[in-house]
C-alpha positions in Angstrom: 0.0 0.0 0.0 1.6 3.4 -1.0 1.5 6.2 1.3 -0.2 9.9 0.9 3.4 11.1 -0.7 4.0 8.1 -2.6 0.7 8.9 -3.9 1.5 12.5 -5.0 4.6 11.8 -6.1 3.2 9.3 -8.9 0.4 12.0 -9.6 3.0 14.0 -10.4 5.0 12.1 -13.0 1.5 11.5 -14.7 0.9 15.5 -14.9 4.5 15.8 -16.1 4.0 13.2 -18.7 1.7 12.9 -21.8 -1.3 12.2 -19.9 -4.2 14.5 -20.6 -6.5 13.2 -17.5 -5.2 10.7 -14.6 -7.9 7.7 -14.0 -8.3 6.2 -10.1 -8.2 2.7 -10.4 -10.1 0.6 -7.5 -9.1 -3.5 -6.8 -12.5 -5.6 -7.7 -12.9 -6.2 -4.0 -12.9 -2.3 -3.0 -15.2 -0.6 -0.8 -18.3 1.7 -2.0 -16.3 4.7 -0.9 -13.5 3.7 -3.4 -16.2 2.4 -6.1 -17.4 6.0 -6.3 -14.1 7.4 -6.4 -13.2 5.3 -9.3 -13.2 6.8 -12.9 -10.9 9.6 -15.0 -10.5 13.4 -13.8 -9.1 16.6 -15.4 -5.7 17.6 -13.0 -7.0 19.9 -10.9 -10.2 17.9 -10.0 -8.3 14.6 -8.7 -9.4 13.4 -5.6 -6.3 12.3 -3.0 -5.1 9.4 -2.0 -5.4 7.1 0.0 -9.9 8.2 -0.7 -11.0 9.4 3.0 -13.6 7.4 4.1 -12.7 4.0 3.0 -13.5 0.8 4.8 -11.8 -2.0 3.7 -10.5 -3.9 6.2 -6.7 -3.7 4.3 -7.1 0.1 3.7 -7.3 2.1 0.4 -5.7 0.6 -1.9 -6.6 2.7 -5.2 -3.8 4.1 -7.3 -3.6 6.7 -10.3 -2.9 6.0 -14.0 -2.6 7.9 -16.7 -5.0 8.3 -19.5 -3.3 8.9 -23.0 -5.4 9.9 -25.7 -3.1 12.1 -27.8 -2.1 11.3 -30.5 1.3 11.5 -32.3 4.2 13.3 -31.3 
């Protein structure tokens, strides 16, 4: 499980990269908390991680990714 700086710190490489939106992923077994939380956001809308609230009993264990949809270079 990656901490709160661990988490910004990836955030970070996606904004620096060629993503144009950053996408929370949630395990299959998540919580409802992290089931809402799931889906793609424009950079300034992303919601922080670990997700407040959660309550599985191993913690948040969401992550960002990237989503690339530009194309060419």
């Amino acid at each position: 499980m990656l901490t709160h700086e661990e988490h910004q710190q990836l955030l970070q490489k996606i904004k620096n990269g060629l993503a144009t939106k950053v996408l929370i992923l949630a395990n299959a077994d998540c919580c409802p908390t992290c089931r809402q939380q799931q889906g793609a956001y424009q950079f300034d809308e992303v919601p922080p991680l670990p997700i407040e609230g959660c309550s599985h009993p191993q913690g948040c264990r969401c992550t960002y990714a990237p989503v690339l949809d530009r194309f060419g270079p």
